[in-house]
DRENPALUM-231031 format. One record per atom (N, C-alpha, C, CB): atom name; residue in three letters; chain; x, y, z; residue number from 1. Coordinates in steps of 0.05 Angstrom, whole numbers, plus 5000, padded with zeros to 4 digits. Atoms other than C-alpha are relative to their C-alpha. Glycine has a CB too. Layout:
<nodes>
> site,code,unit,east,north,up,pos
> CA,ALA,A,X,Y,Z,NUM;
...
</nodes>
This chain:
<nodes>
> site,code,unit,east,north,up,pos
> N,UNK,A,4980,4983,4988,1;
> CA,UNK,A,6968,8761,3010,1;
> C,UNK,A,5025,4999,4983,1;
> CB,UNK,A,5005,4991,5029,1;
> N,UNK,A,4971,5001,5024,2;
> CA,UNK,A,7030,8783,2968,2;
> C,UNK,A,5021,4999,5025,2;
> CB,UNK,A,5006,5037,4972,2;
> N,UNK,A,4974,4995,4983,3;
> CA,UNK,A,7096,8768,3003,3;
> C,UNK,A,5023,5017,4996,3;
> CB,UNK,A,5012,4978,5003,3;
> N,UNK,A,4972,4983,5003,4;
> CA,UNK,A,7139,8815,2968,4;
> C,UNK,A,4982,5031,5009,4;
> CB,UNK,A,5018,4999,4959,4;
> N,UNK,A,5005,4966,4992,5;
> CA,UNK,A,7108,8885,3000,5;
> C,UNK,A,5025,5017,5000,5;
> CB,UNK,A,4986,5005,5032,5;
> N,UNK,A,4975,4977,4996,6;
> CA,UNK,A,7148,8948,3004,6;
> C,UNK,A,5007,5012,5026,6;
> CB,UNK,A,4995,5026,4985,6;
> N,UNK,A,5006,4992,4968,7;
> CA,UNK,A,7129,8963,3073,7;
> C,UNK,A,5002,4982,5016,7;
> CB,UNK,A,4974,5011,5008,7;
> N,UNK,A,5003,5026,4974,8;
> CA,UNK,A,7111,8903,3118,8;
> C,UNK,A,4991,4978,4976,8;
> CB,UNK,A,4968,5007,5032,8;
> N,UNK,A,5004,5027,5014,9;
> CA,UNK,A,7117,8834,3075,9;
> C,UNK,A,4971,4983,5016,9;
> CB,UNK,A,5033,4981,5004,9;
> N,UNK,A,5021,5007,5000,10;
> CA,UNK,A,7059,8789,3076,10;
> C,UNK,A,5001,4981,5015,10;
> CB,UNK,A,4989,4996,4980,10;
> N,UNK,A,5004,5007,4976,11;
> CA,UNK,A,7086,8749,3132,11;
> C,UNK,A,4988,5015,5029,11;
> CB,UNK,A,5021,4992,5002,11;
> N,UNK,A,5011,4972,4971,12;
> CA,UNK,A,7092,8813,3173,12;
> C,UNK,A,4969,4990,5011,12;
> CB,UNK,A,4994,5045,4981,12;
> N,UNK,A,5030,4994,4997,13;
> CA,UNK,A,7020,8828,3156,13;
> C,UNK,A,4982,4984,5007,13;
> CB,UNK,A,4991,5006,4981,13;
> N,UNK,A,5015,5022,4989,14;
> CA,UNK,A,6991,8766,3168,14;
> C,UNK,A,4997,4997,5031,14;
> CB,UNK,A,5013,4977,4989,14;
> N,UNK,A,4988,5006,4970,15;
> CA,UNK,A,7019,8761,3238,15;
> C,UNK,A,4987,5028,5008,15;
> CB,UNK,A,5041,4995,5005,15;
> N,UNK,A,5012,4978,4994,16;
> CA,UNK,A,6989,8836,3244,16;
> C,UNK,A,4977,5000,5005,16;
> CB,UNK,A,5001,5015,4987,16;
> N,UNK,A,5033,5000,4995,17;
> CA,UNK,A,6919,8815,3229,17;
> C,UNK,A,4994,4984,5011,17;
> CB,UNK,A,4982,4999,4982,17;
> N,UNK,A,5014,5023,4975,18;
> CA,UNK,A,6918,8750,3265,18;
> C,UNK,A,5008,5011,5026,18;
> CB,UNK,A,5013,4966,5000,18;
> N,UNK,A,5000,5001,4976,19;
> CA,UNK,A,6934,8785,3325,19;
> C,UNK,A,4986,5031,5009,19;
> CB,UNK,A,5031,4995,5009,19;
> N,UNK,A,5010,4973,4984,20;
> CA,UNK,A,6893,8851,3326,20;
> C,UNK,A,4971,5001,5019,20;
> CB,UNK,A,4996,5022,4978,20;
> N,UNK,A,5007,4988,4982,21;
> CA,UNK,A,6858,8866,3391,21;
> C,UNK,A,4965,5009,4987,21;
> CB,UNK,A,5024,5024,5006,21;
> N,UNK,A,5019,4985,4998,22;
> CA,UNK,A,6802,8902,3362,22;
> C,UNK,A,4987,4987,4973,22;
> CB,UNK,A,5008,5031,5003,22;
> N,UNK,A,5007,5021,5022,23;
> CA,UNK,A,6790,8852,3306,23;
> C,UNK,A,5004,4973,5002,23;
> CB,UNK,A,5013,5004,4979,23;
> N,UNK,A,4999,5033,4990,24;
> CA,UNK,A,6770,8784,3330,24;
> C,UNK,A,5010,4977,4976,24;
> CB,UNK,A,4965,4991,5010,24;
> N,UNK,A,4995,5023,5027,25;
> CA,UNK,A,6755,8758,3256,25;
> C,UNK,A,5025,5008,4987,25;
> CB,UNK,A,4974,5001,4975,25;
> N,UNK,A,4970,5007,5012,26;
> CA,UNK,A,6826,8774,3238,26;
> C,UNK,A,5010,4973,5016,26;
> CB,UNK,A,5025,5029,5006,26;
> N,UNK,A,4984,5025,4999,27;
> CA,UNK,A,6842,8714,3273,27;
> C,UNK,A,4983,4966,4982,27;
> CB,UNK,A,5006,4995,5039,27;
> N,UNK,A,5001,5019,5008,28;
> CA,UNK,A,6799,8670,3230,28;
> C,UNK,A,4989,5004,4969,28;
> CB,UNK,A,4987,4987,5017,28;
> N,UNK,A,4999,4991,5020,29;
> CA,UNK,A,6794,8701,3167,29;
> C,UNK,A,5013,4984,4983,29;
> CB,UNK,A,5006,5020,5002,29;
> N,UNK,A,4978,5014,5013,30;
> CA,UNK,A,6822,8663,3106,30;
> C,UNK,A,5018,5023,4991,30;
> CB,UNK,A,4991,4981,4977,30;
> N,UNK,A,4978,4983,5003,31;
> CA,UNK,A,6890,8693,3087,31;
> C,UNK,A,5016,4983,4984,31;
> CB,UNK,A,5013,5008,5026,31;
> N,UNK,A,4981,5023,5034,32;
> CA,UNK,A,6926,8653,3014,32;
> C,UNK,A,5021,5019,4996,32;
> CB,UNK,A,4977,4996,4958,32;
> N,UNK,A,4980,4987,5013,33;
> CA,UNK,A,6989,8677,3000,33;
> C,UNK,A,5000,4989,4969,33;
> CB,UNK,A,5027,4996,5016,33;
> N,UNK,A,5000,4995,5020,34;
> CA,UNK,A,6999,8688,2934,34;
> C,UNK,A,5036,5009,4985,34;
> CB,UNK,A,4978,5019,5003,34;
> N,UNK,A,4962,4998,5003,35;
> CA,UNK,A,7082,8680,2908,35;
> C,UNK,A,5016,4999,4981,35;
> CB,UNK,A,5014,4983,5010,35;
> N,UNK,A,4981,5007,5022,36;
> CA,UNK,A,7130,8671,2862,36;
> C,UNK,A,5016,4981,5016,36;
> CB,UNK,A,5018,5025,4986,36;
> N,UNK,A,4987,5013,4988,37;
> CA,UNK,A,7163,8643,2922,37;
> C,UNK,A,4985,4967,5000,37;
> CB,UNK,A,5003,5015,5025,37;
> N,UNK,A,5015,5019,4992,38;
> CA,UNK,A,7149,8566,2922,38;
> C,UNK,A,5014,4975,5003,38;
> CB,UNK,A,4979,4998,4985,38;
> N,UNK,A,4987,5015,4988,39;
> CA,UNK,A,7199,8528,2954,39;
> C,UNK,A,4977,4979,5031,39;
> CB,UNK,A,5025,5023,5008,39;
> N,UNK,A,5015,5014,4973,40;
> CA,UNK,A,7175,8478,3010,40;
> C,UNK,A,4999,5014,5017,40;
> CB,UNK,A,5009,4978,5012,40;
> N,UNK,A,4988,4982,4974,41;
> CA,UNK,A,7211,8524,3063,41;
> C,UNK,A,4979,5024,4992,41;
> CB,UNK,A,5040,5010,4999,41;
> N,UNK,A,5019,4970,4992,42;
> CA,UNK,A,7157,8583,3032,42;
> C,UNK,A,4984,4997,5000,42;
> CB,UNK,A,4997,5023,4988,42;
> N,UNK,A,5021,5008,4994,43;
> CA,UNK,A,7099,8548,3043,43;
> C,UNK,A,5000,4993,5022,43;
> CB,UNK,A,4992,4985,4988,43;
> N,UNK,A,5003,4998,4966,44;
> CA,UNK,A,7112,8528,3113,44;
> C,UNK,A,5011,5029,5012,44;
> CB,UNK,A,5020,4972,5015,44;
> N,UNK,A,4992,4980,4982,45;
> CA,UNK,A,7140,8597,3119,45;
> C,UNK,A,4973,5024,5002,45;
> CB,UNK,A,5031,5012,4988,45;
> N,UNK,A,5031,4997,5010,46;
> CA,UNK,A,7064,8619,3098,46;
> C,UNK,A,4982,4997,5017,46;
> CB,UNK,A,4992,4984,4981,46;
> N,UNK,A,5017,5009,4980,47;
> CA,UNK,A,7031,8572,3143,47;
> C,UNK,A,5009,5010,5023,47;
> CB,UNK,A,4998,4973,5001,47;
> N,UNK,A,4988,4990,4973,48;
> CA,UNK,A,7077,8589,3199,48;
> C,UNK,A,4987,5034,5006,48;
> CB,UNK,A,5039,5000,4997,48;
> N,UNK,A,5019,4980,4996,49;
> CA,UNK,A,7054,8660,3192,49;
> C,UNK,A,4972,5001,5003,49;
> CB,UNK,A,5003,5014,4985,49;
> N,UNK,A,5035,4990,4995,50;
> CA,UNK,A,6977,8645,3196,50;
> C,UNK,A,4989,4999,4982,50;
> CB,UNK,A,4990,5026,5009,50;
> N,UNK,A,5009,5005,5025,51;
> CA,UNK,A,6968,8637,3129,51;
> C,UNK,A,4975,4975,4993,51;
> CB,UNK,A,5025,4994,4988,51;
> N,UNK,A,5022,5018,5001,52;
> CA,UNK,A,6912,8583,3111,52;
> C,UNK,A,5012,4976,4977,52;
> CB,UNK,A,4970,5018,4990,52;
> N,UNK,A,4995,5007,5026,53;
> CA,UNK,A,6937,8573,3040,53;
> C,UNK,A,5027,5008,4984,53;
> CB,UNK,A,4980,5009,4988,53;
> N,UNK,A,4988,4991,5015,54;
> CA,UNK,A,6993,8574,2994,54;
> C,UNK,A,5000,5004,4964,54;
> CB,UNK,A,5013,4990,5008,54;
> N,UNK,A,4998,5009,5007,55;
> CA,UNK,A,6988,8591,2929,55;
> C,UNK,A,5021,5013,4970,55;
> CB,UNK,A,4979,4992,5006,55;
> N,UNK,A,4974,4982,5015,56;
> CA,UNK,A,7051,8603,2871,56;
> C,UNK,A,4999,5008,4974,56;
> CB,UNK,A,5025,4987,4998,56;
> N,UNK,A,5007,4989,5026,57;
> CA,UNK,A,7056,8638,2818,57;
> C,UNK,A,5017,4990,4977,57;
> CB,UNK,A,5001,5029,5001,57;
> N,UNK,A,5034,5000,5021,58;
> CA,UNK,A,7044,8633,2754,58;
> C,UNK,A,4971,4988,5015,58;
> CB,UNK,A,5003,4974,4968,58;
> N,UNK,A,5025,5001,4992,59;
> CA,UNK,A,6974,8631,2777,59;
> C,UNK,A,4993,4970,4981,59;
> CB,UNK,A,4982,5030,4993,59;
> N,UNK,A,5010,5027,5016,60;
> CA,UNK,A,6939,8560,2750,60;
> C,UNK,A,4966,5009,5015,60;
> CB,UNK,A,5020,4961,5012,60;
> N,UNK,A,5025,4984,4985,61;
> CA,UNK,A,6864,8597,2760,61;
> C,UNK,A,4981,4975,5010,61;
> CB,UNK,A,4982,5024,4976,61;
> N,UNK,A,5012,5022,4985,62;
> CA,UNK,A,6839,8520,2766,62;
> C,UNK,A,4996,4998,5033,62;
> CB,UNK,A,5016,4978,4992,62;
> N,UNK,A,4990,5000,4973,63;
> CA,UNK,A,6881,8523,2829,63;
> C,UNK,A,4994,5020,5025,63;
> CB,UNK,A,5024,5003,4995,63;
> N,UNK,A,5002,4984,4989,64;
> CA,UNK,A,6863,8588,2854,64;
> C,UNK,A,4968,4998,5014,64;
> CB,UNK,A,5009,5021,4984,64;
> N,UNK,A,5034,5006,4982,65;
> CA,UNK,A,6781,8575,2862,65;
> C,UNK,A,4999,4983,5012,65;
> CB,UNK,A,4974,4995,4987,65;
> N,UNK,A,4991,5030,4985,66;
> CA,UNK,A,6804,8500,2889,66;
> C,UNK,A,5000,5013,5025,66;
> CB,UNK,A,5033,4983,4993,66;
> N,UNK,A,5002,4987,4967,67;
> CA,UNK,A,6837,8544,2944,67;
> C,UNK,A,4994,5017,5002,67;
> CB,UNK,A,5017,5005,5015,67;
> N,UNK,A,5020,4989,4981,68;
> CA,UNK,A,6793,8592,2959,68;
> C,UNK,A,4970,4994,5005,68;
> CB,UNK,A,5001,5022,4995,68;
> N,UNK,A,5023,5014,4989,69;
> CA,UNK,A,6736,8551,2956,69;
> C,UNK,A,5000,4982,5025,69;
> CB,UNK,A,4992,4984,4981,69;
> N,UNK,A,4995,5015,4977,70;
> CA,UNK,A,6772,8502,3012,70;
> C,UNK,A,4995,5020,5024,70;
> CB,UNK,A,5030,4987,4999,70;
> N,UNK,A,5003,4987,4968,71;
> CA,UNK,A,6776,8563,3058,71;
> C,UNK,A,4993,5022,5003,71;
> CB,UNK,A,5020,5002,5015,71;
> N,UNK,A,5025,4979,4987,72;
> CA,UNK,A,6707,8598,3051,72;
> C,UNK,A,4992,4980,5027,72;
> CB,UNK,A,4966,5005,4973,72;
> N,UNK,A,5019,5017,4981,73;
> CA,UNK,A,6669,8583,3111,73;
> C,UNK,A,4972,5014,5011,73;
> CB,UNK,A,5018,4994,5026,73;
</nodes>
């Protein structure tokens, strides 16, 4: 999930799909933000949205299959 959108940021959106109605597996879907942001405060502000994962950019692609291998299921 990118957090800088132009429309609805990738907290928004997160918080959109974990709560839609007519889409159960949006609430257990994995969902990695993906940032430039990577302060402590934007990784719990990540998780706090529903997020699963954080992870910042520059990309480290080691890092990237790490976490999204932790949260296939």
């Amino acid at each position: 999930m990118d957090i800088m959108m132009p429309q609805m940021n990738g907290y928004e959106a997160t918080k959109a799909i974990r709560t839609m109605a007519d889409r159960p597996d949006g609430r257990t879907m994995p969902i990695i933000a993906m940032t430039a942001n990577a302060f402590t405060e934007d990784i719990q502000a990540s998780l706090d949205a529903g997020m699963n994962a954080h992870i910042a950019k520059p990309i480290v692609i080691d890092e990237v299959i790490k976490t999204i291998a932790a949260n296939l299921r």
